[in-house]
KOLLUM-654576 format. One record per residue (C-alpha): x, y, z. Coordinates in steps of 0.2 Angstrom, whole numbers, padded with zeros to 4 digits. Layout:
BEGIN
REC      px      py      pz
REC       X       Y       Z
...
REM end
This chain:
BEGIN
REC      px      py      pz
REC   -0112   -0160   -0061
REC   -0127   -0148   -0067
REC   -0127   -0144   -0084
REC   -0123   -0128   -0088
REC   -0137   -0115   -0089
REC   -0137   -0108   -0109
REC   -0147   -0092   -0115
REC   -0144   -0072   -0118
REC   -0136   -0077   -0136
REC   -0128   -0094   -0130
REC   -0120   -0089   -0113
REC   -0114   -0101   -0099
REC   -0127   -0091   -0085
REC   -0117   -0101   -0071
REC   -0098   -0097   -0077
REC   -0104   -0078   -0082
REC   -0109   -0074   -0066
REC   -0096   -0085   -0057
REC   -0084   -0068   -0068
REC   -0096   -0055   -0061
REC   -0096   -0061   -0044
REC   -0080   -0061   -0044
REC   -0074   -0044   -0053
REC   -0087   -0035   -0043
REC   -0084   -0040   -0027
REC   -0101   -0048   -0024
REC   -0111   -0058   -0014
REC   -0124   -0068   -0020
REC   -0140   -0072   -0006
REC   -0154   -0085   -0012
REC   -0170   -0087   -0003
REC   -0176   -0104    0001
REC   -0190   -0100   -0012
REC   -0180   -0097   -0025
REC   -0177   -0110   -0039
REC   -0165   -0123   -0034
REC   -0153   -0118   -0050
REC   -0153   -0100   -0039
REC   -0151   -0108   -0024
REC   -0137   -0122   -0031
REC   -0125   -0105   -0036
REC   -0127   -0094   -0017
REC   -0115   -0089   -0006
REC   -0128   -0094    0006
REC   -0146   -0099    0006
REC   -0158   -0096    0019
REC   -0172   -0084    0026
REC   -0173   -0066    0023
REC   -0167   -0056    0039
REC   -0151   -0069    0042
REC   -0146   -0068    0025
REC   -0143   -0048    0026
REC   -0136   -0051    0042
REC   -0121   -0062    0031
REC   -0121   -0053    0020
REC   -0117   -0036    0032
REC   -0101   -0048    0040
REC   -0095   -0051    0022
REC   -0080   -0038    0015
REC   -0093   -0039   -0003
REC   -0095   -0022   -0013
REC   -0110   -0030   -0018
REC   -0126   -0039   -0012
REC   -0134   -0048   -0024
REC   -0153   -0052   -0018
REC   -0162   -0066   -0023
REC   -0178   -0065   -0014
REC   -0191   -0051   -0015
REC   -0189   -0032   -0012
REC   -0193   -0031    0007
REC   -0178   -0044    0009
REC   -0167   -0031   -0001
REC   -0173   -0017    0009
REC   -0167   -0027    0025
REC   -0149   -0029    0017
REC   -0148   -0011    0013
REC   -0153   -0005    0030
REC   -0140   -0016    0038
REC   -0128   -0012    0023
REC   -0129    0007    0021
REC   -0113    0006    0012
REC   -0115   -0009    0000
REC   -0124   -0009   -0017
REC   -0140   -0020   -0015
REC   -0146   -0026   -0033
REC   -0161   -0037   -0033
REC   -0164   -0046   -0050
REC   -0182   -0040   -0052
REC   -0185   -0025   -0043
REC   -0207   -0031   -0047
REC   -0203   -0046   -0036
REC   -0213   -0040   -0022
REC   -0222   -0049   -0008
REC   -0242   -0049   -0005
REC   -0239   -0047    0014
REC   -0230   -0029    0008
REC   -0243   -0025   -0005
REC   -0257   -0027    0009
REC   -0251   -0015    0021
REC   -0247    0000    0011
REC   -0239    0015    0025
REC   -0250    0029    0023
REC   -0265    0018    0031
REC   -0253    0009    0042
REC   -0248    0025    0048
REC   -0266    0030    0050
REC   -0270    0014    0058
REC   -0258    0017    0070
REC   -0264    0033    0074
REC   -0284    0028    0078
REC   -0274    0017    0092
REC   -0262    0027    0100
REC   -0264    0018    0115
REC   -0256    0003    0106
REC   -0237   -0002    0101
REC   -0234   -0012    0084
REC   -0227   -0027    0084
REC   -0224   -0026    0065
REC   -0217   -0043    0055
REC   -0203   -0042    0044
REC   -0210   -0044    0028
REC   -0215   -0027    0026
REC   -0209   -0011    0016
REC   -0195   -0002    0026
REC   -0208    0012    0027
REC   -0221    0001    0037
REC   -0203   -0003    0046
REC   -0202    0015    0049
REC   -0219    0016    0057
REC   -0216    0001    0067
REC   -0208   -0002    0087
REC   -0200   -0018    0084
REC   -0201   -0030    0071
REC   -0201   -0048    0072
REC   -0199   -0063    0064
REC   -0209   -0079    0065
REC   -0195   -0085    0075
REC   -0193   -0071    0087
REC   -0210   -0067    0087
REC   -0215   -0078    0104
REC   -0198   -0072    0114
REC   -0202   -0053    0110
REC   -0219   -0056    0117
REC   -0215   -0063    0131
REC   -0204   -0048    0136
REC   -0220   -0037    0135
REC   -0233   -0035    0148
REC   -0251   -0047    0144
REC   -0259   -0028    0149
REC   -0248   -0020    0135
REC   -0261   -0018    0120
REC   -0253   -0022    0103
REC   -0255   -0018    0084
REC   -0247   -0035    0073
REC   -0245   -0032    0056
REC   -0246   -0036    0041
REC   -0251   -0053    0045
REC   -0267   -0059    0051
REC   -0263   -0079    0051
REC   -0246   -0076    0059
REC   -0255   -0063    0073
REC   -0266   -0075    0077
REC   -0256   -0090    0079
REC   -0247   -0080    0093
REC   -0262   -0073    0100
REC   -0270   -0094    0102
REC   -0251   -0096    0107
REC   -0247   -0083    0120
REC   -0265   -0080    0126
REC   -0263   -0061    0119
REC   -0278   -0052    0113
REC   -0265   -0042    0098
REC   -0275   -0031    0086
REC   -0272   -0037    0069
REC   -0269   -0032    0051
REC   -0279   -0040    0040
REC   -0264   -0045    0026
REC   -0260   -0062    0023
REC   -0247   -0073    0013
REC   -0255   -0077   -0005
REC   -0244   -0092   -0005
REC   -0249   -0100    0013
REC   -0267   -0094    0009
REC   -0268   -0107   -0004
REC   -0267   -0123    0005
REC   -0283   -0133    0006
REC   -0290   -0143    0021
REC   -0298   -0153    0011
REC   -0283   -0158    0001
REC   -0273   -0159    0016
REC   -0284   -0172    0025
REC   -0283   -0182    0008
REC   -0265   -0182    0006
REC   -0263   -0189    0028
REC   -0274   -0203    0024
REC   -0262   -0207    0008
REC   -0249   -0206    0018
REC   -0253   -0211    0036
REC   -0241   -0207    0050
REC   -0231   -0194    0038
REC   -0232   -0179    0048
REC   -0235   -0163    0043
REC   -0223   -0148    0047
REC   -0232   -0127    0042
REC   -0226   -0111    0042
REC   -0236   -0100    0054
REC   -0240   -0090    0041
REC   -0253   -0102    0037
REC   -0272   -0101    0041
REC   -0278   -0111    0059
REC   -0287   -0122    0048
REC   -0269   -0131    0040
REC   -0259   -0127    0057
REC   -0272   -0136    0068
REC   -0267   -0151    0057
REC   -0248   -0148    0056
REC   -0236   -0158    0069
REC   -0226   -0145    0071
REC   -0226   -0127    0067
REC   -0211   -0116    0062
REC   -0200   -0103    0051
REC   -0192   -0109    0034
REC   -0176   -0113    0045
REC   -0187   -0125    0059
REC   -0195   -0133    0044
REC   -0181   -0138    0036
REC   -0172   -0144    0053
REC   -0187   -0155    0060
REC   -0189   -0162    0040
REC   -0171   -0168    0043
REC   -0172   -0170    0060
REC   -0188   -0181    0061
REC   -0186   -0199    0059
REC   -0200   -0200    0049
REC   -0197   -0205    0031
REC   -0212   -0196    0024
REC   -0214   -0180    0026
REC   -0228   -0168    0020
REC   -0223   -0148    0021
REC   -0234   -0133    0023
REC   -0224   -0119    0016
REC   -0217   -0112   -0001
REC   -0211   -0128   -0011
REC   -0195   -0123   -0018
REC   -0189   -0125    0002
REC   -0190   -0145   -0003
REC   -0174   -0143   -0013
REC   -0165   -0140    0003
REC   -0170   -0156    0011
REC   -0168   -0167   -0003
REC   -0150   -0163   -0006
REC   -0150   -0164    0012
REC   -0158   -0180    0015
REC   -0162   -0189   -0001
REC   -0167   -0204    0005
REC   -0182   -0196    0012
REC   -0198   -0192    0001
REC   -0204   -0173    0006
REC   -0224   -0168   -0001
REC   -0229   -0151   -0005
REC   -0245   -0149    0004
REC   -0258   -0147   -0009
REC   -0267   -0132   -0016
REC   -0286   -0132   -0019
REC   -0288   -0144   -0033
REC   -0274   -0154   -0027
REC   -0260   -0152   -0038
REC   -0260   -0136   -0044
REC   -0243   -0122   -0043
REC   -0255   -0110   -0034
REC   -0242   -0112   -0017
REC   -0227   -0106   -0026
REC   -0224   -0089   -0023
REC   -0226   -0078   -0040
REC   -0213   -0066   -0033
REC   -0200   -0077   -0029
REC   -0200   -0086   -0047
REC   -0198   -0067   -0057
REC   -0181   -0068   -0051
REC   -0171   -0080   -0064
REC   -0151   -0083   -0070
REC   -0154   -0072   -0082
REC   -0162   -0057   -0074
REC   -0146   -0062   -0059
REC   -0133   -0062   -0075
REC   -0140   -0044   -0079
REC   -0142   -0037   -0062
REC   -0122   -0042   -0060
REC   -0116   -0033   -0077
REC   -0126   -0019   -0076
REC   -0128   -0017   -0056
REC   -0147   -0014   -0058
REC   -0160   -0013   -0054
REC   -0151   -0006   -0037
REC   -0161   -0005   -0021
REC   -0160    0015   -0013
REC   -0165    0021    0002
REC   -0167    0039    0009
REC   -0155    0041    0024
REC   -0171    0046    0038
REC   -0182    0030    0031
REC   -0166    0019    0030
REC   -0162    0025    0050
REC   -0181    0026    0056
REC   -0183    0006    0049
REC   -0166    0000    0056
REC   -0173    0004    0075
REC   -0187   -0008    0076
REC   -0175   -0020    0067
REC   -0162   -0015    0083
REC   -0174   -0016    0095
REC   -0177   -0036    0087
REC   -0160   -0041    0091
REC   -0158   -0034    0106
REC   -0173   -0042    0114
REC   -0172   -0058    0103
REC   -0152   -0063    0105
REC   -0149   -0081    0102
REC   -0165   -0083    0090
REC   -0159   -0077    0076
REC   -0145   -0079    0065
REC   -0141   -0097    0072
REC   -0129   -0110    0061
REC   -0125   -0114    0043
REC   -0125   -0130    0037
REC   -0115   -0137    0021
REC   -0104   -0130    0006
REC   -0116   -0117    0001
REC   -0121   -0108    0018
REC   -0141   -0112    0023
REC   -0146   -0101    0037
REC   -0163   -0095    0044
REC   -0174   -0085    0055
REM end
């Protein structure tokens, strides 16, 4: 049994907010890159655009977001009517911060012949500005639908963009933000860690430069990481992506030893999102009592952003939302 989790003047974290869960009618979502004591206390853990889609089926009052403020945005947009409270309303995401809506929207205007094909972690105003939005496992099936002649805008994510261009044979003009996080991985230190451990194979997020996918056996959202790592029969296994994502598949299968693909010197935390760890029990504790910091969205933004997200799972049925799997629900996209 954990221990219990003791601070703000000596309170139990985990039987306090158990209470506030309770009394305000809440829901509690944890990213896979949260902490695992975050994770350990969910309603469901998982990847951002399935966990707001729970959360929308659920009778909660309350949403209570542990990821970063996009994901939160997403669970407003699909839950007009539910309070959203995201622990630290500074957890933001690079992605977001690199594509900032006035120049998106500018962007978008210098290439009128051209739709966007915009990922989901963006602001709800880049949402706005967008045509569909996709997810890294959506992605290949949207496309697909398209014409090869239609000319595309992907944003924010140039790794991501070009993975499905080298994948579809697309030519998509790209955004050049990318994911501090899945930026940080080193080829070097990559190489190093296969020869340590030969035959362990290497599962990335597409979010990852060419230079770590070209080495990774198989490619994939959070939730096909985490199924392939349990799936493979592989005892090893060495994993491109946020590492907090490895508590999930040790309490999954813990009789298998799963690697954090290494950072430029090796060892360093550099490939933990910075974002992700400003949410704590604490700041969740808080966010509960007080039901802030509260995420709010004008009506005309909240509508403009859910129409790309519309037009996703109309053209994407069957590749999001798919299955949970234990006590506390893990889901992905």
């Amino acid at each position: 049994m954990n221990a219990p989790v003791k601070s703000l003047t000596g309170l139990d974290l985990r039987t306090e907010i158990d209470r506030l869960r309770k009394e305000r009618n809440a829901v509690i979502l944890a990213h896979y890159y949260q902490e695992p004591e975050i994770q350990d206390l969910a309603d469901f853990v998982g990847d951002s655009l399935d966990l707001s889609r729970k959360a929308a089926a659920t009778d909660a009052d309350v949403i209570a977001f542990c990821g970063v403020r996009f994901m939160a945005e997403v669970a407003k947009i699909l839950s007009p009517e539910k309070t959203v409270i995201l622990p630290d309303m500074a957890a933001g995401c690079s992605l977001e911060d690199s594509c900032p809506p006035e120049q998106f929207a500018k962007f978008r205007a210098a290439h009128p012949d051209h739709i966007a094909i915009t990922y989901i972690n963006c602001s709800a105003a880049v949402k706005a500005h967008s045509d569909i939005i996709v997810t890294s496992s959506s992605a290949e099936q949207i496309l697909a639908q398209l014409p090869m002649d239609q000319k595309i805008i992907f944003a924010p994510d140039k790794n991501l963009g070009a993975y499905f261009n080298r994948k579809t044979g697309r030519d998509m003009l790209l955004w050049p933000g990318a994911c501090i996080v899945h930026e940080a991985f080193s080829e070097t230190e990559l190489l190093k860690l296969k020869a340590q451990y030969p035959g362990a194979p290497v599962a990335a997020h597409p979010e990852c430069p060419a230079f770590i996918l070209d080495h990774a056996d198989q490619v994939g959202s959070t939730r096909a990481i985490l199924e392939f790592a349990l799936a493979s029969p592989a005892e090893t296994i060495i994993v491109a992506t946020e590492p907090h994502i490895i508590h999930q598949m040790e309490k999954a299968a813990p009789h298998k030893h799963f690697i954090g693909a290494p950072g430029a010197d090796g060892n360093c935390n550099c490939n933990m999102c910075p974002y992700m760890a400003l949410n704590t029990m604490e700041k969740l504790y808080i966010a509960l009592r007080d039901l802030e910091p509260r995420i709010e969205l004008d009506e005309g933004l909240r509508a403009a952003a859910k129409r790309p997200l519309d037009r996703m799972l109309e053209m994407a049925a069957g590749t999001v939302g798919k299955g949970d799997v234990g006590k506390t629900k893990v889901t992905g996209d």
